[in-house]
mmCIF file as Biopython writes it, N, C-alpha, C and O atoms, coordinates in Angstrom:
data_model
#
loop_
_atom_site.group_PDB
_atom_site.id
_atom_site.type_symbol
_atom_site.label_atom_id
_atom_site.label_alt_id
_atom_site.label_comp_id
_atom_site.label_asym_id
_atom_site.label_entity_id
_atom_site.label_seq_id
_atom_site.pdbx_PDB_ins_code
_atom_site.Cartn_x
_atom_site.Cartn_y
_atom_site.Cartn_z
_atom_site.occupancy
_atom_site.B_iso_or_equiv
_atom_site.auth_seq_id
_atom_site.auth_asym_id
_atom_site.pdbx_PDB_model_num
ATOM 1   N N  . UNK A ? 1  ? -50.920 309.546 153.627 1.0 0.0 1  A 1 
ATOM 2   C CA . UNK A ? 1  ? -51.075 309.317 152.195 1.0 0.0 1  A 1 
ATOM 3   C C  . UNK A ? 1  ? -50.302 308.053 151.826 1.0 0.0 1  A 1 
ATOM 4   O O  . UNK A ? 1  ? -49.072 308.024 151.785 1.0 0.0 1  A 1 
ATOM 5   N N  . UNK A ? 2  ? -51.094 307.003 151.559 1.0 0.0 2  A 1 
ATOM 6   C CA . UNK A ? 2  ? -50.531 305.659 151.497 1.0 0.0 2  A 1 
ATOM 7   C C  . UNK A ? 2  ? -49.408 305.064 152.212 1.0 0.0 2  A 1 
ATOM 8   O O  . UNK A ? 2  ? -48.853 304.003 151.925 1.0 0.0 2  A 1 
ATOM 9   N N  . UNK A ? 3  ? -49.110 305.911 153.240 1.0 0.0 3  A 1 
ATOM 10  C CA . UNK A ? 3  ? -48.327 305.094 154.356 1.0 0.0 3  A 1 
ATOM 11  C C  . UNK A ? 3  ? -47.112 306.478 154.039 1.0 0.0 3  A 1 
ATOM 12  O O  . UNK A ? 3  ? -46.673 306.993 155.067 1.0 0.0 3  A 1 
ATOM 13  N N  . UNK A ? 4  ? -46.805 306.818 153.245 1.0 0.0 4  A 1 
ATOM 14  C CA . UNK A ? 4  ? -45.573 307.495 152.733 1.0 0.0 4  A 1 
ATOM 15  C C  . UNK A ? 4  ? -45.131 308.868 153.672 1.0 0.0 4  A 1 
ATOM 16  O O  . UNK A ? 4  ? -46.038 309.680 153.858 1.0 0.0 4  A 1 
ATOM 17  N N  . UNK A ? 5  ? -44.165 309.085 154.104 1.0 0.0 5  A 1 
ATOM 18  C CA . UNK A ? 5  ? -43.893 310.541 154.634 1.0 0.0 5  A 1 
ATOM 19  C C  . UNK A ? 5  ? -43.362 311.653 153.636 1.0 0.0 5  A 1 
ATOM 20  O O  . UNK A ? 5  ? -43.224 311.694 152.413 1.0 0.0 5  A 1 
ATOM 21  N N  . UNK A ? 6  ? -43.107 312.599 154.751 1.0 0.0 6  A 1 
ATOM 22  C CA . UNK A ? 6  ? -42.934 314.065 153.546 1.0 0.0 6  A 1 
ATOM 23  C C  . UNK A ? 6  ? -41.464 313.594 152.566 1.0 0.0 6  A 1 
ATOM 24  O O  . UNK A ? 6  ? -41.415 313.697 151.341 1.0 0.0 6  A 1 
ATOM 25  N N  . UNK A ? 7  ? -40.378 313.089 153.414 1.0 0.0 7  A 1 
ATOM 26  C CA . UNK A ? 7  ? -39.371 313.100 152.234 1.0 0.0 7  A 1 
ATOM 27  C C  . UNK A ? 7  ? -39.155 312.154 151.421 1.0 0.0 7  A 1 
ATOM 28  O O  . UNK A ? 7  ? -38.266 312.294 150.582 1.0 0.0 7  A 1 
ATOM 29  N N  . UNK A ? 8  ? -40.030 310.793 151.488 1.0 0.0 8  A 1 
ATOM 30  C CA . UNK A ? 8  ? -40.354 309.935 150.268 1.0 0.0 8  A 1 
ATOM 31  C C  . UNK A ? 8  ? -41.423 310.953 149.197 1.0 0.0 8  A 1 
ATOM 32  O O  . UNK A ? 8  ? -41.169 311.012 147.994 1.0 0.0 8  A 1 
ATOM 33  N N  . UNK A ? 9  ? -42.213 311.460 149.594 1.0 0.0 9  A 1 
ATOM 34  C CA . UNK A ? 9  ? -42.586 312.258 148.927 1.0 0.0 9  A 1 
ATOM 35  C C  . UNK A ? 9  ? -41.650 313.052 147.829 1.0 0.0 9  A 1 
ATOM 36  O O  . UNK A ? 9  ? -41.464 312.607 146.696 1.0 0.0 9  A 1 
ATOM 37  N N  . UNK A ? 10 ? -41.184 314.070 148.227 1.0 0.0 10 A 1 
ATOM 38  C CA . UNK A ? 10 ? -40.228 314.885 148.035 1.0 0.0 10 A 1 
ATOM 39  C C  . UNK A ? 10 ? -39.032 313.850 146.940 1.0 0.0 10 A 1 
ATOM 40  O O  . UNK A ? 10 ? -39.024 314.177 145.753 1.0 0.0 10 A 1 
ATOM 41  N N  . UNK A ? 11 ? -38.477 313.153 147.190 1.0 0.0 11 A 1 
ATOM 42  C CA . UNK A ? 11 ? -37.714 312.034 146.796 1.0 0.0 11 A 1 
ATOM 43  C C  . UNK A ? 11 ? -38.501 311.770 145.163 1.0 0.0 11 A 1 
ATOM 44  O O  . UNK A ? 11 ? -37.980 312.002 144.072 1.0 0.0 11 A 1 
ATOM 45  N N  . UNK A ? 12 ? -39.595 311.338 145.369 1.0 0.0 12 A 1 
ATOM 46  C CA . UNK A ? 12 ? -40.688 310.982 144.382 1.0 0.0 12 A 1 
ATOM 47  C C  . UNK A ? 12 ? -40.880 311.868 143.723 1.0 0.0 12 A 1 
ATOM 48  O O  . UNK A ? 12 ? -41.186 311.402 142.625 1.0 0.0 12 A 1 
ATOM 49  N N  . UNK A ? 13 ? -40.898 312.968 143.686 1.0 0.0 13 A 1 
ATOM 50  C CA . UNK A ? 13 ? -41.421 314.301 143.007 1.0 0.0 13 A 1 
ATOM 51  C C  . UNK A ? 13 ? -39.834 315.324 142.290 1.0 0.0 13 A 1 
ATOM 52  O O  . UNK A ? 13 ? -39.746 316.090 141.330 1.0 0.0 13 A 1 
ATOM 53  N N  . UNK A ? 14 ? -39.094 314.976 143.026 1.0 0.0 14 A 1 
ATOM 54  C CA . UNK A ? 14 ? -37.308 314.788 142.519 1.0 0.0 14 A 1 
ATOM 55  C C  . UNK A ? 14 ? -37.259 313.976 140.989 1.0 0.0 14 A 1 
ATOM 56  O O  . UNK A ? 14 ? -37.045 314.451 139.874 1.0 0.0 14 A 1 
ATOM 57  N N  . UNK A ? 15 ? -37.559 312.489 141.427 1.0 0.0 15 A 1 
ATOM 58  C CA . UNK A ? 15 ? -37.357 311.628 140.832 1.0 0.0 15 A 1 
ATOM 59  C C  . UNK A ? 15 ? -38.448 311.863 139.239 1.0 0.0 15 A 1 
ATOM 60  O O  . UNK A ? 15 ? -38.065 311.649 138.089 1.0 0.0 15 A 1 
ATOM 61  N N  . UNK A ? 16 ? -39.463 312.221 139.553 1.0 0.0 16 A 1 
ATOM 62  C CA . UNK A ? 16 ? -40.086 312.671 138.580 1.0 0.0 16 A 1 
ATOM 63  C C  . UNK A ? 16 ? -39.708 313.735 137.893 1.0 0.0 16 A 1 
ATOM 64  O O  . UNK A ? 16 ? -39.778 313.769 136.665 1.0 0.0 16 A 1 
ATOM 65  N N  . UNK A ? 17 ? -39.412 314.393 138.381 1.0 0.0 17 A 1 
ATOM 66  C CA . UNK A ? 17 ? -39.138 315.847 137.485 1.0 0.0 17 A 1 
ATOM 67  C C  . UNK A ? 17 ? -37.714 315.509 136.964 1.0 0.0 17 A 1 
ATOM 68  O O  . UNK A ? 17 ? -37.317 316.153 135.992 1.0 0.0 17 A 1 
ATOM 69  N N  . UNK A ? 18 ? -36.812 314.456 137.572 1.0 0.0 18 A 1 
ATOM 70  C CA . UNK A ? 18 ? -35.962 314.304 136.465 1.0 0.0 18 A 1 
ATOM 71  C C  . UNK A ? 18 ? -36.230 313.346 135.545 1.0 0.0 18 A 1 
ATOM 72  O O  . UNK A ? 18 ? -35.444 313.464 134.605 1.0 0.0 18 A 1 
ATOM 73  N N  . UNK A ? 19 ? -37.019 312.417 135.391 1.0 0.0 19 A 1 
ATOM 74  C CA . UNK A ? 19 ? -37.911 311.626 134.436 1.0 0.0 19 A 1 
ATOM 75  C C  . UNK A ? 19 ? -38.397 312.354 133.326 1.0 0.0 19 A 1 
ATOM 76  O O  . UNK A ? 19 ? -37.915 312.330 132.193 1.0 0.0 19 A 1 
ATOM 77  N N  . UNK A ? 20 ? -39.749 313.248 133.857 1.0 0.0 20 A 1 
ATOM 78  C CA . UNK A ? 20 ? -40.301 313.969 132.928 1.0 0.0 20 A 1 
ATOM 79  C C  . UNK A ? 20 ? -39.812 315.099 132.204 1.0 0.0 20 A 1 
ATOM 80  O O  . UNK A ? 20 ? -39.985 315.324 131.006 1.0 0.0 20 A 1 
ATOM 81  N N  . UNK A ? 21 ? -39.073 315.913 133.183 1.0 0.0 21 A 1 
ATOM 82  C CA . UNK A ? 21 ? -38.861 317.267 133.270 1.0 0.0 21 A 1 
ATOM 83  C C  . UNK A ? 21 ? -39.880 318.372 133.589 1.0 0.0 21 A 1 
ATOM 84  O O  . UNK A ? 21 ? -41.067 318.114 133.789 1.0 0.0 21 A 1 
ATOM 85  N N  . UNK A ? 22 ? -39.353 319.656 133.629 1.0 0.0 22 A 1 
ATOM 86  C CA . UNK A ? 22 ? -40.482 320.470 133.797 1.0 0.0 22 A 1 
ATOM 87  C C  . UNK A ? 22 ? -41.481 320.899 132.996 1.0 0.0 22 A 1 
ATOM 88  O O  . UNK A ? 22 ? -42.370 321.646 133.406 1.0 0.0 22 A 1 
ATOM 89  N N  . UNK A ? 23 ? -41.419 320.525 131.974 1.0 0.0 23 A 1 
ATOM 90  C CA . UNK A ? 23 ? -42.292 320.536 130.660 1.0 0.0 23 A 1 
ATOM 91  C C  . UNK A ? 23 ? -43.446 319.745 130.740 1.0 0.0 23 A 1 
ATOM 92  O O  . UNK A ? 23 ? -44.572 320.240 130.686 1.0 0.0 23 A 1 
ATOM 93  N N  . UNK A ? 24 ? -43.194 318.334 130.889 1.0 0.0 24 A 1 
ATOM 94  C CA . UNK A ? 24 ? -43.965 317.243 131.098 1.0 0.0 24 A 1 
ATOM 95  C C  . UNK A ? 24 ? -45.289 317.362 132.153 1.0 0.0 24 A 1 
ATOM 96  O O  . UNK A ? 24 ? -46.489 317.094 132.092 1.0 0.0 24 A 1 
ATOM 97  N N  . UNK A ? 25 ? -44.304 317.951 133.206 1.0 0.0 25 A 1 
ATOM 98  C CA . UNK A ? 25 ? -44.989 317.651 135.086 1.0 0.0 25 A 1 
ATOM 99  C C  . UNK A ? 25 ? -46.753 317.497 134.973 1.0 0.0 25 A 1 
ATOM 100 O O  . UNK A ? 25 ? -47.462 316.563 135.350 1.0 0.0 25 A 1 
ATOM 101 N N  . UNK A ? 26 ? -47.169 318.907 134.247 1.0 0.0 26 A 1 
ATOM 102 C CA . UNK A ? 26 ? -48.303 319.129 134.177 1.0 0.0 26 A 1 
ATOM 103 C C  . UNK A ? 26 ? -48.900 317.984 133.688 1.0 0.0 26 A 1 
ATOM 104 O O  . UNK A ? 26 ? -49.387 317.137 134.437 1.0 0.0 26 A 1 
ATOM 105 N N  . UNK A ? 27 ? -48.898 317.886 132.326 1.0 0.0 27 A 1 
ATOM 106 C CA . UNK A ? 27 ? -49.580 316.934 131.564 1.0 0.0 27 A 1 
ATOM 107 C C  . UNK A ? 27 ? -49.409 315.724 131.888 1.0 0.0 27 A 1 
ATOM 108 O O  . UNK A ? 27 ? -50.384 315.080 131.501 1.0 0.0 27 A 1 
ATOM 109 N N  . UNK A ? 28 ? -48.387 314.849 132.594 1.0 0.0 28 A 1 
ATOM 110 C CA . UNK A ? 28 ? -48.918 313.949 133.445 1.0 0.0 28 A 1 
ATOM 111 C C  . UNK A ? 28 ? -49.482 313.560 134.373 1.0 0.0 28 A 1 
ATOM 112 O O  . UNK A ? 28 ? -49.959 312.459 134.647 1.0 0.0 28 A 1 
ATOM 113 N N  . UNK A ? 29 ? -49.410 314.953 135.147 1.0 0.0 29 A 1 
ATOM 114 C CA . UNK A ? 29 ? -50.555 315.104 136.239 1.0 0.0 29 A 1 
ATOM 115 C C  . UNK A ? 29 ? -51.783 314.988 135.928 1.0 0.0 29 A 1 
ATOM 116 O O  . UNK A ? 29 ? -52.647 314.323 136.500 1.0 0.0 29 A 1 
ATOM 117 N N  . UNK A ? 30 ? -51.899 315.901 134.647 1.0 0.0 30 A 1 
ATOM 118 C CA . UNK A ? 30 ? -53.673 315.838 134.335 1.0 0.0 30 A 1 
ATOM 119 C C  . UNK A ? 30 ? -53.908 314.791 133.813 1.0 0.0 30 A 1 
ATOM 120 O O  . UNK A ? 30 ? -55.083 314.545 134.085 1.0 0.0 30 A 1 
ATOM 121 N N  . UNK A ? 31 ? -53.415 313.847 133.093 1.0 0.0 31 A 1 
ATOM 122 C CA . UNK A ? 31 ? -53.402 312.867 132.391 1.0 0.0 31 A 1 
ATOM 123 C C  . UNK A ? 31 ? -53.600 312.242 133.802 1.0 0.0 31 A 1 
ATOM 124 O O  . UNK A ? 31 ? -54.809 312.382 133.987 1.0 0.0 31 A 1 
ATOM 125 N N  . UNK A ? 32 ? -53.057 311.602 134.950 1.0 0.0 32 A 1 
ATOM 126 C CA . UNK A ? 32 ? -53.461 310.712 135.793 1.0 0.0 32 A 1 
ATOM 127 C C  . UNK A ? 32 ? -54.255 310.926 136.533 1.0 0.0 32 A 1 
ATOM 128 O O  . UNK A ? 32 ? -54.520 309.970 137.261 1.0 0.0 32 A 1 
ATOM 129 N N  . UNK A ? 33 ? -54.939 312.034 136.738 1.0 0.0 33 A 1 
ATOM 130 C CA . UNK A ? 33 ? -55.966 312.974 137.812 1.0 0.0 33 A 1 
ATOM 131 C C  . UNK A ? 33 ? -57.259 312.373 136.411 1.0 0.0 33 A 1 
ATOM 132 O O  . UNK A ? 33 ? -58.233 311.978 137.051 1.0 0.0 33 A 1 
ATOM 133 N N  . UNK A ? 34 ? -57.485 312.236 135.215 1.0 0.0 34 A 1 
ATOM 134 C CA . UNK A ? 34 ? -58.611 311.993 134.453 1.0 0.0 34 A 1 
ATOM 135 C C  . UNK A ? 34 ? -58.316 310.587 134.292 1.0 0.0 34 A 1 
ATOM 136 O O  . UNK A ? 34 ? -59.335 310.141 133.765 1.0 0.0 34 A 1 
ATOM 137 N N  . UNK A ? 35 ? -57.367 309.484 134.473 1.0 0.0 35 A 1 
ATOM 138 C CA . UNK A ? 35 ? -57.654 308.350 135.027 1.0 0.0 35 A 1 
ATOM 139 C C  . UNK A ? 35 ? -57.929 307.897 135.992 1.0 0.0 35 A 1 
ATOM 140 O O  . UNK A ? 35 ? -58.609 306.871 135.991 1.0 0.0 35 A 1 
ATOM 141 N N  . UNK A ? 36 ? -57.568 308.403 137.020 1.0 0.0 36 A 1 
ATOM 142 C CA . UNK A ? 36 ? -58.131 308.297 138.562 1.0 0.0 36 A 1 
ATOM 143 C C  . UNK A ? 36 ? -59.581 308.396 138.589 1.0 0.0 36 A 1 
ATOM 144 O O  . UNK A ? 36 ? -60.269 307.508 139.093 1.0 0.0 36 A 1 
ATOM 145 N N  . UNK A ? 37 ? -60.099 309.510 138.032 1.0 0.0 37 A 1 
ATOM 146 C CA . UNK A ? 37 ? -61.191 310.300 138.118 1.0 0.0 37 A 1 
ATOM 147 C C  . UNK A ? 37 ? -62.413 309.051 137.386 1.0 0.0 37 A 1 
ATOM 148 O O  . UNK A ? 37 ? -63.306 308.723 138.168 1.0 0.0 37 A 1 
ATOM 149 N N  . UNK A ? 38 ? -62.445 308.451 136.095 1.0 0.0 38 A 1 
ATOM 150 C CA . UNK A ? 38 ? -62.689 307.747 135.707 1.0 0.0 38 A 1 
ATOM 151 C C  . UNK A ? 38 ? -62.434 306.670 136.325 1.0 0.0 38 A 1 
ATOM 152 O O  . UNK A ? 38 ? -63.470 306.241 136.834 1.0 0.0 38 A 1 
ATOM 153 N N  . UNK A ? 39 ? -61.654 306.099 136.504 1.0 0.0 39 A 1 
ATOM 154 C CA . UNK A ? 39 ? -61.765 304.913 137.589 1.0 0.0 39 A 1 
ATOM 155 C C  . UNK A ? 39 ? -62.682 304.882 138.859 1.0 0.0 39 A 1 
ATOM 156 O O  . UNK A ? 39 ? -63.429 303.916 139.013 1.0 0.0 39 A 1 
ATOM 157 N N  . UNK A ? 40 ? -62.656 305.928 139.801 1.0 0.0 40 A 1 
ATOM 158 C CA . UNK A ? 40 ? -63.195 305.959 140.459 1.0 0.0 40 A 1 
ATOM 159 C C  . UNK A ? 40 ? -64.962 306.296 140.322 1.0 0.0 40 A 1 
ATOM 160 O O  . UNK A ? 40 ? -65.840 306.045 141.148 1.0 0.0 40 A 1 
ATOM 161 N N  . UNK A ? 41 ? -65.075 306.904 139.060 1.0 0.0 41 A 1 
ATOM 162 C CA . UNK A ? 41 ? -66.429 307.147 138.348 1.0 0.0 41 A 1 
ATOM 163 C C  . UNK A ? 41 ? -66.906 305.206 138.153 1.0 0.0 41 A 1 
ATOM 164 O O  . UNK A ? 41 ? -68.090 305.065 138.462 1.0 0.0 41 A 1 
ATOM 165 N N  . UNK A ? 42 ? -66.426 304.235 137.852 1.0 0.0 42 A 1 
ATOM 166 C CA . UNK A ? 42 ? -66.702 303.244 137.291 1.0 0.0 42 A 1 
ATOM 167 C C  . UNK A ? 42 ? -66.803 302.376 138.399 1.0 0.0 42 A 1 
ATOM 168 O O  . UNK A ? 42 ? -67.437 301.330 138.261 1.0 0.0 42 A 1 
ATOM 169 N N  . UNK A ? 43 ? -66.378 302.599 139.263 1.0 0.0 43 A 1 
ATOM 170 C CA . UNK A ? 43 ? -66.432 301.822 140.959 1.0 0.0 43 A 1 
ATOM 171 C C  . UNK A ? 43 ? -67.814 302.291 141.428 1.0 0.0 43 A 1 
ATOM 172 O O  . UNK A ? 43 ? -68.671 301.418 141.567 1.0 0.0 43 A 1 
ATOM 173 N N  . UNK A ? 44 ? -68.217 303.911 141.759 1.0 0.0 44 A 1 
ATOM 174 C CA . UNK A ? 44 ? -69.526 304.220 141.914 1.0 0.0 44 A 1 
ATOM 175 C C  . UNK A ? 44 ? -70.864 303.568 141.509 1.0 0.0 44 A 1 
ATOM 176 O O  . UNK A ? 44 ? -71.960 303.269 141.982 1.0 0.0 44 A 1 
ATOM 177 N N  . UNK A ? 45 ? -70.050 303.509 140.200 1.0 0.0 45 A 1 
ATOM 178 C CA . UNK A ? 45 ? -71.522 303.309 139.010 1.0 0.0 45 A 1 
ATOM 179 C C  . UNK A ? 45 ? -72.186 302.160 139.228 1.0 0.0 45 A 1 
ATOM 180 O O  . UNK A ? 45 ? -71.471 301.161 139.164 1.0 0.0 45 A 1 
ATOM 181 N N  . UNK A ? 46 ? -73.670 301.925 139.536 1.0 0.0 46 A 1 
ATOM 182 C CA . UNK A ? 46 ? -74.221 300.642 139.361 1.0 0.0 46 A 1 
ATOM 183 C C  . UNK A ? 46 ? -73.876 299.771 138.432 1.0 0.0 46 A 1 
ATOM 184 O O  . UNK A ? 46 ? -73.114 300.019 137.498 1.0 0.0 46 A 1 
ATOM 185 N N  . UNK A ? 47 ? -74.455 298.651 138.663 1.0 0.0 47 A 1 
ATOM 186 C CA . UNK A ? 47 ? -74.203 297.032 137.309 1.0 0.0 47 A 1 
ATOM 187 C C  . UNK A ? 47 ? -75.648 297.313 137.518 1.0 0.0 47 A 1 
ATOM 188 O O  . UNK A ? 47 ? -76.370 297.873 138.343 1.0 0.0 47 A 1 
ATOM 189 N N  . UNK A ? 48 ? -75.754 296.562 136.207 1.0 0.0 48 A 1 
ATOM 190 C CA . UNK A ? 48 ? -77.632 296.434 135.913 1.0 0.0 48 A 1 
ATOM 191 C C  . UNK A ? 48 ? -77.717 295.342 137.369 1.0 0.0 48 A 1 
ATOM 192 O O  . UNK A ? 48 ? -78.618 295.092 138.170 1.0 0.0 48 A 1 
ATOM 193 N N  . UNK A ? 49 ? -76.398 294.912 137.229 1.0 0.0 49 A 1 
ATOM 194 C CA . UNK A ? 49 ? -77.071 293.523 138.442 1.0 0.0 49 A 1 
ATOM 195 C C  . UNK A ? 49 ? -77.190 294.250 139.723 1.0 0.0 49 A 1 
ATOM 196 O O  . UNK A ? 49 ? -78.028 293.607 140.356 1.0 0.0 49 A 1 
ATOM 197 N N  . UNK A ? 50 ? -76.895 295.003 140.265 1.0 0.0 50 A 1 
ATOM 198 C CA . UNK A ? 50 ? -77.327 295.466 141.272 1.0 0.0 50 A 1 
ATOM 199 C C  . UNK A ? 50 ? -78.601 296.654 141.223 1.0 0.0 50 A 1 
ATOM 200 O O  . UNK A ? 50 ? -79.338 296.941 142.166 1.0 0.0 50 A 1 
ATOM 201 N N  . UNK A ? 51 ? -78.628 297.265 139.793 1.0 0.0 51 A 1 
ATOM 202 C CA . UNK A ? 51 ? -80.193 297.904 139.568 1.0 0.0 51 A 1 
ATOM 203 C C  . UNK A ? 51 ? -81.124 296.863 139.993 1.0 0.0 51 A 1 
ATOM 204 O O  . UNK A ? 51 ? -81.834 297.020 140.986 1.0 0.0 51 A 1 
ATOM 205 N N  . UNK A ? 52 ? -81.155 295.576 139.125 1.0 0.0 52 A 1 
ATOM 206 C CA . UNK A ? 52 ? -81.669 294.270 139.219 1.0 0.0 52 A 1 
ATOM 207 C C  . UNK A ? 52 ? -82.006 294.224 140.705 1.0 0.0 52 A 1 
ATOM 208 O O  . UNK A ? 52 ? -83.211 294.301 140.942 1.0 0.0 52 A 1 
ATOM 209 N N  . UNK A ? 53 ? -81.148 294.107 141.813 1.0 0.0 53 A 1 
ATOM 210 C CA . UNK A ? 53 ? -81.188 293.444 143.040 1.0 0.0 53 A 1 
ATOM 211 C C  . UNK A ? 53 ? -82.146 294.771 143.769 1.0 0.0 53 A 1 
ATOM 212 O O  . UNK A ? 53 ? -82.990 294.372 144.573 1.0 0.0 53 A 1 
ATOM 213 N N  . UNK A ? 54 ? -82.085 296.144 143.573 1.0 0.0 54 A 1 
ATOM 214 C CA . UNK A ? 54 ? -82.568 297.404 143.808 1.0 0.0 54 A 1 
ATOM 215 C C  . UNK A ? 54 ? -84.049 297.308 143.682 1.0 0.0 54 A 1 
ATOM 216 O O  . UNK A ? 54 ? -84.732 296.993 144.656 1.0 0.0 54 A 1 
ATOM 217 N N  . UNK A ? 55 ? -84.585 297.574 142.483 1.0 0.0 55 A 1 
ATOM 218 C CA . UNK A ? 55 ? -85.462 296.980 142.005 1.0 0.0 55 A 1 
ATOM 219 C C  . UNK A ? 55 ? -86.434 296.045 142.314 1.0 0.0 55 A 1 
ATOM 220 O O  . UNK A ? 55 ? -87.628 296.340 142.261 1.0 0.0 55 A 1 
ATOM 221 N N  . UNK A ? 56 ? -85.985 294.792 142.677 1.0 0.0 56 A 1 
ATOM 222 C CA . UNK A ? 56 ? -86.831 293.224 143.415 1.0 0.0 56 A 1 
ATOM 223 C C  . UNK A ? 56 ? -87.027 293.704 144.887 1.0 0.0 56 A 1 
ATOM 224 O O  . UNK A ? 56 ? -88.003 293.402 145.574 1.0 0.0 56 A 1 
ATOM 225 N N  . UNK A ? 57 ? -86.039 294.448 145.270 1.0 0.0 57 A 1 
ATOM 226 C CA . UNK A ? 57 ? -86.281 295.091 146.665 1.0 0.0 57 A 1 
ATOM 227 C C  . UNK A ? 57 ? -87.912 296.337 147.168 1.0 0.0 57 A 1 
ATOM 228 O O  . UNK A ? 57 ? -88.592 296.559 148.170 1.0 0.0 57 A 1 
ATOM 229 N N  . UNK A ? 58 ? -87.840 296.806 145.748 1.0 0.0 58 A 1 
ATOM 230 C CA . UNK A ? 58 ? -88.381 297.448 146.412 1.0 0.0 58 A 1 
ATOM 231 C C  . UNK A ? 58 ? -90.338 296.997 145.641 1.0 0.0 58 A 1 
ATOM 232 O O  . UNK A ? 58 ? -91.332 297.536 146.127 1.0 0.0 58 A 1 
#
């Protein structure tokens, strides 16, 4: 997982929960799991310009 081992992990998830607290944890999770999610929805998605190029192809 991006190069990282278990106790940078761990370290990271420390470091967060004293950032956020335990209140927070969730809702920034879901909050970055529906930007991810969307991001990666918008990478998938065709451009007309490649409908365009789809299209002349066939």
């Amino acid at each position: 997982m991006f190069g990282l081992g278990w106790p940078e992990v761990g370290i990271i998830a420390i470091i967060a929960l004293i950032i956020f607290g335990p209140k927070k944890i969730p809702e920034v999770g879901s909050a970055l799991g529906k930007t991810l999610r969307g991001f990666k929805e918008e990478i998938n998605k065709p451009t007309s310009e490649q409908e365009d190029t789809d299209q002349d192809r066939s």
